[in-house]
C-alpha positions, 0 to 999 in steps of 0.5 A: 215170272214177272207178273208172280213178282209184281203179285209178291211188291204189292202184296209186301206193299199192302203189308207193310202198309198194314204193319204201318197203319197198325203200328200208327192205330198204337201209337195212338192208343197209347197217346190217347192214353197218357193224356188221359192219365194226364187229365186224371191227375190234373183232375185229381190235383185240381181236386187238391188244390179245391179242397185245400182252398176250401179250408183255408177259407173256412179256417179265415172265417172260423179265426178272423177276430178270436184272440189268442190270448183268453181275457180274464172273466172282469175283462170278459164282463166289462165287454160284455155290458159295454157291448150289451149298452151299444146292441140295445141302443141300435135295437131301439133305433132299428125297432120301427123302422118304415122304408122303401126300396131303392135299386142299384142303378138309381142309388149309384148314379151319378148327376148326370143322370136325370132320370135317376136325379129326379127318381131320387128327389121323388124319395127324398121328398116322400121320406120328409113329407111322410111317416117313411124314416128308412131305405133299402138300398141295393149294394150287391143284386145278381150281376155283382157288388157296387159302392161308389162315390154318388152312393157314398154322398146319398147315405151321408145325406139320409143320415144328416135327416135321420134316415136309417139305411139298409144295405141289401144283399144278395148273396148266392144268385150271383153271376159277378164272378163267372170269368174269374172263377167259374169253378164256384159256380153250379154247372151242367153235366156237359161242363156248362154253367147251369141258370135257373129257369130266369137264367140266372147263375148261382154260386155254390151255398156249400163252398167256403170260398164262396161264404168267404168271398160274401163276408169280405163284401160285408165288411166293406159294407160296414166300412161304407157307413149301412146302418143294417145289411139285409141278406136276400137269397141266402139259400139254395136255387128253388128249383136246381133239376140238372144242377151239379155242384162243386162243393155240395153233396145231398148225400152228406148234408142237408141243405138247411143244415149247410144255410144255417153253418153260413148264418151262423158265420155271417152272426159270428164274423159281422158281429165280431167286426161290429157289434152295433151292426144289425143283420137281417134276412129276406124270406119268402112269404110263405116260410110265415106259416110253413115255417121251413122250405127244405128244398131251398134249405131254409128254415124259420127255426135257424134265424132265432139266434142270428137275425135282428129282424125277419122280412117275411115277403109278403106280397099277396099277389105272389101266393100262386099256390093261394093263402091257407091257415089253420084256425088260431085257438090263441086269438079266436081266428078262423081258418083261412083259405084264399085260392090264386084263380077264382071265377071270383076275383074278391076272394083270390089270394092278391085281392085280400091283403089285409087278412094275409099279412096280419095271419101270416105275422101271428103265424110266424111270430108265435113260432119265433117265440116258441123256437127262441123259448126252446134255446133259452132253455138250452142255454143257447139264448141270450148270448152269442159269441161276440169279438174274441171270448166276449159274448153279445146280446142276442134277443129274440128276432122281430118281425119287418115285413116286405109289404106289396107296392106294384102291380103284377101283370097276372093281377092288372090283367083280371082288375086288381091293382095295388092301388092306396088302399090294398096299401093302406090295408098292408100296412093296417095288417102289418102294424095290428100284427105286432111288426117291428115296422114294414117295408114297401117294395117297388121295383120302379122305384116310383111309389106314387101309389105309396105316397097317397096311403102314407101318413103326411106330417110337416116338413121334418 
C-alpha cells in the first residue's frame, strides 16, 4: 500500500511539474507575443516619425527663400537684369579657369605642419610662376565636412592674387554621420551598415533629409567665401548588390529621375541664396560618349539646365573597359577604339591621351548643345527660378575637364607614366576641344610632373 502510494506523490509530482512546465511554455509565448507587437508598432511608429521627417525636410528645401508675397512684373524685371548683370560677370571670370586639386588635410593644416607647409608653398609658387589661375579645394570627401581657420586665411591669400577658388564636395559617399544618424544610411539585410566594395558607407540619394543635410553644408560654403562648389558623387553606389535603402525604392522611381529632383534643389536653394554662386558637377569620363550611367542614375541630359561647367574625369588610365567612338561625320574623325590590355602597350587606352580628351569633349559638347537646344524650345532655356518669383540666367553648360596628373600603378607597372608630355598632351586635347579650361588631379598633391608641361610667365 505504501509502495501504491509513493507510485500516485511522483506521479502527482510529474504532473504537476508538467502543468507548471506548460503553464511556464505559455507564459512565454505570450510574452514572446506582446514584445513582438511592441516592435511592430515601434517599428511602425518609426516609420511614422521617418516619413514625417521626410517631409518636412523636403517642404524646408522647396520653401527656404520663396516669398509670399508675388512682386509686381517691373520689380520681377528689375531682378531679373540685375541678376543677369552679376550671373554674366562670374561666368566671365569662371570661363578659363586652369587649376589643380588640393586635398582636405593639406588645405586645412595648421603651421605646424611642415610637411602640409611646404606642399602648399610648392602650390603657391606653381600657381604665380605658371599659367594656373585656380584651385580645387576639398571641403567635404567621404569621412565628413571641414572648414577651419588655417583654411579660411588660404582662400583669403588665393584671392589677394587672383586665384578662383573651388570648394569640392562630395556629396552621398559619406560616412560623417553613422553615429548620430545610422538610419540614412544603405544597410545590409541583417541590419548592418552596408560599404561599397572600397568600404566606404553612403547615404541614402533618395531621403530628403539627406538632400537637406548637404544643402546646409553648401550654405556654409558659400558663407565661407568658394567662389564655385564643384559636387563629386552626386549619384548612387556603382555597385549596390546586397544594398537595402531607407528611402529609395527601384520599384517607384528611377534612380536618374531621383539624382535630377536633387539637381535641380541644389539649382534652386544655391541660386536663390546666391546668384553669382557657380555650380559644377564630377563625372565619370566615360558619361562624354555613353551620355547616361543608369545604374548610378546619372544622366548627361540633367545637367543642361543646373550646372555652369561639367568636369568630365578624363583620366585615360581609367577606361578599364578601353576607349571606343563611332566616327565623327560633323568633323571628318574616324572611329576610335583603344583597348585597356594590349600585347602593345602604345596602342592601349592610358598611352593615348591626346585622341581621348579631345574625342571625348566633342562627344559631349555636341550632345550638350543638342539637349540645352531641345529645352530652349520647350521654354525650359534660358531661365530658371531664381530667389522668390525672380528668374536667373541660365546658359548652356561648359565643358572643364579633370585631366590626369598621376601615375597608376596597373600603368607604372607595364612602362607608362604620365610624365610632362601625356600632360602637355592633355592639355593640347583639352583646349583644341573647345573646354572652358581643365583641371589636373594629383592626389599627392605634388605636381612636379605638372610643373614642367605648364606654361612659365613671370612672377604675377
Amino acid at each position: 500500500m505504501q509502495k501504491l502510494y509513493k507510485i500516485i506523490l511522483i506521479w502527482v509530482a510529474f504532473i504537476a511539474i508538467g502543468l507548471g512546465g506548460y503553464k511556464f511554455y505559455q507564459l512565454t509565448q505570450e510574452l514572446q507575443i506582446v514584445k513582438q507587437e511592441k516592435a511592430k508598432s515601434e517599428k511602425i511608429a518609426q516609420q511614422k516619425i521617418t516619413a514625417l521627417k521626410e517631409k518636412l525636410a523636403d517642404k524646408a528645401m522647396q520653401n527656404a527663400f520663396l516669398k509670399k508675397e508675388k512682386p509686381s512684373p517691373a520689380e520681377i524685371a528689375k531682378r531679373y537684369n540685375k541678376e543677369y548683370i552679376v550671373r554674366k560677370k562670374v561666368l566671365q571670370l569662371s570661363d578659363n579657369i586652369k587649376g589643380v586639386y588640393i586635398t582636405k588635410h593639406i588645405a586645412n593644416a595648421d603651421s605646424q605642419d611642415l610637411y602640409a607647409q611646404k606642399v602648399l608653398e610648392d602650390i603657391k609658387k606653381l600657381l604665380k610662376e605658371t599659367e594656373l589661375n585656380a584651385v580645387v579645394i576639398d571641403v567635404k570627401e567621404a569621412d565628413g565636412f571641414q572648414l577651419s581657420d588655417s583654411l579660411k586665411r588660404l582662400i583669403d591669400e588665393f584671392h589677394k592674387d587672383n586665384i578662383w577658388v573651388i570648394a569640392r564636395f562630395v556629396a552621398f559617399r559619406d560616412s560623417s554621420l553613422i553615429e548620430e544618424k545610422p538610419q540614412l544610411y544603405l544597410k545590409k539585410e541583417n541590419g548592418d551598415l552596408w560599404q561599397d566594395e572600397k568600404g566606404y558607407f553612403w547615404l541614402d540619394p533618395a531621403s530628403s533629409q539627406v538632400q537637406k543635410y548637404l544643402l546646409d553644408l553648401c550654405y556654409k560654403v558659400i558663407d565661407f567665401g568658394f567662389d564655385e562648389i564643384q559636387f563629386d558623387y552626386v549619384r548612387f553606389p556603382a555597385k549596390d548588390k546586397g544594398a537595402i535603402y531607407p528611402i529609395y525604392n527601384k520599384e517607384n522611381k528611377e534612380k536618374h529621375k531621383v539624382i535630377r529632383e536633387f539637381f535641380l534643389k541644389i539649382r534652386n536653394n544655391l541660386r536663390a541664396y546666391k546668384p553669382d554662386i557657380v555650380l559644377s558637377i564630377d563625372l565619370f569620363g566615360e558619361t562624354a560618349t555613353r551620355f547616361a550611367s543608369p545604374e548610378i542614375g546619372q544622366d548627361l541630359a540633367d545637367t543642361v539646365d543646373v550646372f555652369d561647367y561639367v568636369s568630365f574625369m578624363l583620366y585615360p588610365s581609367h577606361f578599364f573597359q578601353g576607349f571606343e567612338i563611332e566616327k565623327d561625320t560633323k568633323r571628318q574623325l574616324p572611329h576610335l577604339f583603344f583597348p585597356y590590355e594590349s600585347e602593345d602597350i602604345n596602342k592601349v587606352a592610358s598611352n593615348n591621351p591626346y585622341p581621348i580628351i579631345l574625342r571625348s569633349i566633342f562627344s559631349a559638347s555636341d550632345y550638350l548643345s543638342l539637349c540645352y537646344s531641345q529645352n530652349s524650345q520647350n521654354h525650359l532655356q534660358p531661365q530658371c527660378p531664381g530667389k522668390g518669383f525672380s528668374f536667373l540666367f541660365c546658359p548652356q553648360p561648359k565643358i572643364r575637364p579633370w585631366l590626369q596628373g598621376f601615375d597608376l600603378k596597373s600603368d607604372s607597372s607595364r612602362g607608362i607614366f604620365y610624365d610632362a608630355e601625356k600632360i602637355k598632351a592633355q592639355i593640347k586635347a583639352a583646349e583644341d576641344g573647345g573646354a572652358s579650361g581643365w583641371l589636373i588631379w594629383d592626389p599627392s598633391n605634388t605636381y612636379t610632373s605638372t610643373k614642367q608641361a605648364l606654361k612659365i610667365h613671370p612672377v604675377k
